[in-house]
C-alpha positions in Angstrom: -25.9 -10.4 75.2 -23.3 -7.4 75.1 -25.6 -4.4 74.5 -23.5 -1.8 72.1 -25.0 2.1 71.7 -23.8 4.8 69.3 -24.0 8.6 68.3 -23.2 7.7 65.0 -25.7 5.2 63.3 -23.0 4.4 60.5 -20.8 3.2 62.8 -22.7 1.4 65.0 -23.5 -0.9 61.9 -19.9 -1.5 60.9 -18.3 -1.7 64.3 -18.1 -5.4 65.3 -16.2 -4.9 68.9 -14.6 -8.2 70.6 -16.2 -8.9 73.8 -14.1 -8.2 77.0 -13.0 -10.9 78.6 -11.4 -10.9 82.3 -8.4 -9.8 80.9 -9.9 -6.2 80.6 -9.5 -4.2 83.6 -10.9 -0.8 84.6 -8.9 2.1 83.5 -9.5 3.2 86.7 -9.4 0.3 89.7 -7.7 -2.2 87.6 -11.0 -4.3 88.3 -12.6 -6.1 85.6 -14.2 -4.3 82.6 -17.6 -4.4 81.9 -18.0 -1.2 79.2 -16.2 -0.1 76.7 -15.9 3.2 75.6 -14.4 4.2 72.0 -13.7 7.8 72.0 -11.7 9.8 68.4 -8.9 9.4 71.0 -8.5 5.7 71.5 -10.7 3.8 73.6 -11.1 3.5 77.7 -12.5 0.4 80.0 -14.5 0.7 83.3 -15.7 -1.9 85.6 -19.6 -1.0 86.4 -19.6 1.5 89.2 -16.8 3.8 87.2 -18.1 3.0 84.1 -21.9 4.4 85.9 -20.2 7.2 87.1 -18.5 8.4 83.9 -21.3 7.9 81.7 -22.5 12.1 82.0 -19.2 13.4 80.9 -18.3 10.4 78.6 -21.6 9.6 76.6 -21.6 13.0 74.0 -18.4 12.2 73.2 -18.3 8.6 72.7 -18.6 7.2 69.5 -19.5 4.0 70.7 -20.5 2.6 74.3 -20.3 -1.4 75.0 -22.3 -2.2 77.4 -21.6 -6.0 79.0 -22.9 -5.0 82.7 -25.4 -7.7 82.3 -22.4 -10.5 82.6 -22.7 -9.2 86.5 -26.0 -10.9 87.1 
């Protein structure tokens, strides 16, 4: 189950993002993507470990984060 958080409640209702697929690779690595960020800007993929380590900077300014880490286990 893809787990999808938002700053904006409004959005987070009407926002029906397609799941990644292994297609998706980090913006990063070029490994597989696992989160999803949509920024006002456009929106960036990270595999787990960069998507972990960007969450600080990236998280206030998100408007929605897509979670799908738990396709890993």
């Amino acid at each position: 189950m893809e787990q999808t958080e938002s700053t904006n409640e409004a959005v987070e209702e009407t926002t029906n993002l397609p799941a990644l697929t292994a297609a998706d690779r980090c913006d990063i690595c070029g490994a597989q993507a696992f989160i999803r960020v949509v920024l006002a800007t456009g929106d960036l993929v990270f595999c787990g470990h960069h998507g972990t380590a960007n969450k600080d900077k990236l998280k206030p300014i998100a408007i929605t984060w897509q979670d799908e880490t738990d396709k890993l286990n």
